[in-house]
C-alpha positions as semicolon CSV with decimal commas, in nm:
position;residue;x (nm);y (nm);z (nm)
1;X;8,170;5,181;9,061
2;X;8,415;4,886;9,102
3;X;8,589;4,713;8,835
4;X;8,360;4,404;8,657
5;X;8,664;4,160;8,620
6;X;8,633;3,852;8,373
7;X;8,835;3,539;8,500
8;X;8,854;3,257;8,270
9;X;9,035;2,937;8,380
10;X;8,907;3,021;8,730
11;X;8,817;2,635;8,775
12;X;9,214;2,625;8,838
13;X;9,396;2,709;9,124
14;X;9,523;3,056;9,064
15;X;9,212;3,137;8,857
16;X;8,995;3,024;9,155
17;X;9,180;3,223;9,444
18;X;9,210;3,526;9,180
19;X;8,831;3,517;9,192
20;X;8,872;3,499;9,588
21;X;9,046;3,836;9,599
22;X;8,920;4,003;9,410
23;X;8,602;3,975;9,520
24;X;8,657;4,025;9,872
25;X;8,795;4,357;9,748
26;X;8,474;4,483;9,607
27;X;8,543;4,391;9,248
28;X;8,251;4,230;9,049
29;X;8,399;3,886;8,933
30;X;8,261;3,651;8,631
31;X;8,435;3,336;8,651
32;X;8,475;3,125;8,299
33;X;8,454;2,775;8,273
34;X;8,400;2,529;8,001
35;X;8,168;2,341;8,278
36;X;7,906;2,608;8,445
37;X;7,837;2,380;8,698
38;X;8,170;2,266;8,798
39;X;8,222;2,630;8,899
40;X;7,931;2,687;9,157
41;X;8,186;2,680;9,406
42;X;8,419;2,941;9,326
43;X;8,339;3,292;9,479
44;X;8,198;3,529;9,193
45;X;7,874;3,700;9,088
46;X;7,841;3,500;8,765
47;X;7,971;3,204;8,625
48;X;7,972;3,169;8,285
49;X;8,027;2,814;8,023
50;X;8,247;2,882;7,726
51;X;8,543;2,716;7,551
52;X;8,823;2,997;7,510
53;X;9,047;2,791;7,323
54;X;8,806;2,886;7,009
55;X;8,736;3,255;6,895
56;X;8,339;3,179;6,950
57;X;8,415;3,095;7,290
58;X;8,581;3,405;7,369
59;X;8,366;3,650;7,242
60;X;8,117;3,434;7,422
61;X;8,217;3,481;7,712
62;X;8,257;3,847;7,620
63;X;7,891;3,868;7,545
64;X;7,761;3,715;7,808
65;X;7,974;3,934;8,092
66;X;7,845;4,242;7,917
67;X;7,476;4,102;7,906
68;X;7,441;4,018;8,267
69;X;7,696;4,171;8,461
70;X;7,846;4,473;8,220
71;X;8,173;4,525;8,016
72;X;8,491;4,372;8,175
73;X;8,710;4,660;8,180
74;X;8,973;4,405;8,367
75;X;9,066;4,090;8,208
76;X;9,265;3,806;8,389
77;X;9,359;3,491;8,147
78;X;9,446;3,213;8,346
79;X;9,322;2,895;8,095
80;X;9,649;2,646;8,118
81;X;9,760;2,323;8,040
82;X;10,171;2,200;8,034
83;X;10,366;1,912;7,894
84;X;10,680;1,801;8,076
85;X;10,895;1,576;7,800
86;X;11,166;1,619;7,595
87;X;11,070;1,716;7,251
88;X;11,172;1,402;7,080
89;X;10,940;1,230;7,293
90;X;10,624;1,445;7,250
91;X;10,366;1,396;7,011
92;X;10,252;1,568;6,718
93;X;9,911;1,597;6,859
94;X;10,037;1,680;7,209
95;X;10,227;1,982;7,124
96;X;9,928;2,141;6,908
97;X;9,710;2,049;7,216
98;X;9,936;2,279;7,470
99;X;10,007;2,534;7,219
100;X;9,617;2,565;7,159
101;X;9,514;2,573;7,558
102;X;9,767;2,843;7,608
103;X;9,866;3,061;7,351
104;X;9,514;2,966;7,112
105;X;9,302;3,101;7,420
106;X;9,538;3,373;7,507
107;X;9,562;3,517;7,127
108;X;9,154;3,462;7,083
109;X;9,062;3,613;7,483
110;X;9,284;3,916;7,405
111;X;9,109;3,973;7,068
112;X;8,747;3,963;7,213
113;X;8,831;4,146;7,544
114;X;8,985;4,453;7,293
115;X;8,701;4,448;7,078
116;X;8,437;4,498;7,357
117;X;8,644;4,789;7,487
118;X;8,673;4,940;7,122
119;X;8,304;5,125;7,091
120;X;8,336;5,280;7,284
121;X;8,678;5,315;7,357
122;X;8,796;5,237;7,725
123;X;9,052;5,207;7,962
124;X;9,115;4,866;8,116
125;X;9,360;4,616;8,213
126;X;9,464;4,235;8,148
127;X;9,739;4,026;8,302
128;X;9,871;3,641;8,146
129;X;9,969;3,381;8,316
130;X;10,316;3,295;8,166
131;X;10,592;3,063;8,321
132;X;10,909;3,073;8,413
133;X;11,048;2,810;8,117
134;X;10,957;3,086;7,933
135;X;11,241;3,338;8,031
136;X;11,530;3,049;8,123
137;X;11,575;2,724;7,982
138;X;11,431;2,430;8,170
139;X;11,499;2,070;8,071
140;X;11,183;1,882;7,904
141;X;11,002;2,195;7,882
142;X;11,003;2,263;7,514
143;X;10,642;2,267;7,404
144;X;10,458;2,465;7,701
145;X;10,810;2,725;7,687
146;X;10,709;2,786;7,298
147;X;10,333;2,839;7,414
148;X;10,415;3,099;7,703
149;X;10,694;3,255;7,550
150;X;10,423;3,313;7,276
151;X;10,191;3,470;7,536
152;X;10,509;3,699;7,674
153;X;10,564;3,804;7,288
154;X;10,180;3,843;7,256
155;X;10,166;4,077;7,568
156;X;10,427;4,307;7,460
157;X;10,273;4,374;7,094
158;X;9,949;4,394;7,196
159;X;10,063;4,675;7,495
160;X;10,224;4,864;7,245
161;X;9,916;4,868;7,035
162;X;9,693;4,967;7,271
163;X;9,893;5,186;7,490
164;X;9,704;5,501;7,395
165;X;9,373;5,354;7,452
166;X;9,468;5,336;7,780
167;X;9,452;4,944;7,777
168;X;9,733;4,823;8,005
169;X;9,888;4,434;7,928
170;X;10,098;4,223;8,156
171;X;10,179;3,918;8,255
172;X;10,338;3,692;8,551
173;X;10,576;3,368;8,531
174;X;10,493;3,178;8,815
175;X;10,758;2,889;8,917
176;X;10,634;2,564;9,062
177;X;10,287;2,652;9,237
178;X;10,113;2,432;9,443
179;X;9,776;2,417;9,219
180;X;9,554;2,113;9,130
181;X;9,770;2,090;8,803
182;X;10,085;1,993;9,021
183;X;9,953;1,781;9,275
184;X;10,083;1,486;9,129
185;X;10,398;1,621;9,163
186;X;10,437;1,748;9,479
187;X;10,256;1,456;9,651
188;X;10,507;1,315;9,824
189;X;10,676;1,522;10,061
190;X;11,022;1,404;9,924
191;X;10,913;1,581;9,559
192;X;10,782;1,859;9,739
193;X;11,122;1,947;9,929
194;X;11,276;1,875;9,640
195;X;11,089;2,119;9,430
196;X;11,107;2,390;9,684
197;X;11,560;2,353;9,701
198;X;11,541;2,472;9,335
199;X;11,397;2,813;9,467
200;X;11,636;3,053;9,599
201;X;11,364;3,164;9,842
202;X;11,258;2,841;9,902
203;X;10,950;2,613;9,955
204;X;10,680;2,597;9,661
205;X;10,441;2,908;9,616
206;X;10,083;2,918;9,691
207;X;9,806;2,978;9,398
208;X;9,730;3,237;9,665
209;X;10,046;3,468;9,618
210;X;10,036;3,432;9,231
211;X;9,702;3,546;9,221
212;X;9,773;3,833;9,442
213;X;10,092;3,970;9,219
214;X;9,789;3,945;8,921
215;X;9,513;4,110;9,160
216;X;9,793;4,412;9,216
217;X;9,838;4,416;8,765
218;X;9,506;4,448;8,745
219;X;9,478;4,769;9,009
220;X;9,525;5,105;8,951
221;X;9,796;5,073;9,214
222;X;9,984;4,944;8,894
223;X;9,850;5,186;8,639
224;X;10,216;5,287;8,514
225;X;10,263;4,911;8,413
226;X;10,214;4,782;8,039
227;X;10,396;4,508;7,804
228;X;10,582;4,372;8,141
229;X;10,618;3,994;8,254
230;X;10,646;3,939;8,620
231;X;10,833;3,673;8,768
232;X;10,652;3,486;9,061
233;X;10,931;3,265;9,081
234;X;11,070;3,362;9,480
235;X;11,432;3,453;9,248
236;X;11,444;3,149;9,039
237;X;11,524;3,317;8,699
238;X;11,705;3,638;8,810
239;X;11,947;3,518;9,103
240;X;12,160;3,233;9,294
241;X;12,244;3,270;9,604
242;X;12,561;3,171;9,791
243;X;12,564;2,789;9,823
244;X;12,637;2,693;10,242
């Protein structure tokens, strides 16, 4: 039988073309939403209304997978927000906002998704969505690096807990991704080539390849993978190449 695969965040860019593969690969998809209707459009079998950023929201959305679709052995957390200032220019109530749409949602998804896979016990497999301000320092980042490097820290505990369930953990770090969350900054195509010099690859990355690195996590094709963080980044944190 193949793999039911919850998707929350898939409203977003990466959660929508996640949705997109993995369907045309046979999977069974529920896409999660806090607006059912504002998700008719993206490709899945069900689409489900719930507000992970709250524990009754995840196991919600939990529930409701496992009542009209089955248990989501494969988990893909892609609920996201960021906050580009400097730190003594961000709010109180900002930063609590960004650190509970990314690493509230992540800790309180996580926590549900184990428990439905706890009685009975099963294998199964979640990746994170990260970033890369989590693993290098990036100016005006401060707030949404705290919140991701939380979710890197929470993957690695929780893949060492439930390594001999057979529960595999990851995550990726995507760089700048051309998504509906950065439109406003890559609109002009001045701030777009901009954007894509910082890359040693170059260009910005589609939602498309980000969600494909995530589709290949949540595979058996990577079933010797647990507690790692994958840059999508096309060799932003890990090289520089010759300047010409």
């Amino acid at each position: 039988m193949n793999p039911i695969a919850l998707v929350t965040g898939a409203r977003g860019g990466i959660g929508r073309a996640l949705c997109a593969q993995l369907q045309s690969q046979g999977w069974q998809v529920a896409a999660v939403g806090r607006d059912a209707p504002a998700l008719a459009d993206v490709p899945a079998q069900l689409h489900l209304a719930a507000d992970t950023t709250t524990p009754e929201g995840a196991a919600t959305a939990i529930a409701l997978c496992r009542e009209k679709l089955g248990v989501p052995t494969r988990l893909a957390h892609c609920v996201g927000s960021t906050l580009i200032a400097p730190l003594h220019r961000s709010k109180p109530e900002q930063m609590r906002e960004v650190l509970r749409v990314n690493l509230d949602s992540a800790l309180y998804m996580l926590g549900a998704w184990v428990e439905a896979l706890r009685e009975p016990p099963q294998p199964g497999a979640a990746v994170f969505v990260s970033s890369v301000v989590a693993g290098i320092g990036v100016a005006n980042h401060e707030a949404i690096a705290a919140a991701k490097g939380g979710i890197e820290a929470l993957v690695r505990s929780a893949a060492a807990s439930y390594a001999m369930q057979g529960l595999r953990v990851n995550a990726v770090a995507p760089g700048m991704t051309d998504t509906p969350m950065t439109a406003t900054m890559l609109k002009q195509p001045a701030m777009r080539e901009a954007a894509g010099k910082q890359y040693p690859l170059g260009g910005v990355q589609t939602a498309e390849e980000v969600a494909g690195v995530m589709a290949w996590l949540l595979s058996d094709a990577a079933a010797r993978l647990t507690g790692q963080v994958l840059p999508v980044d096309g060799g932003f944190t890990k090289i520089r190449p010759l300047v010409r």
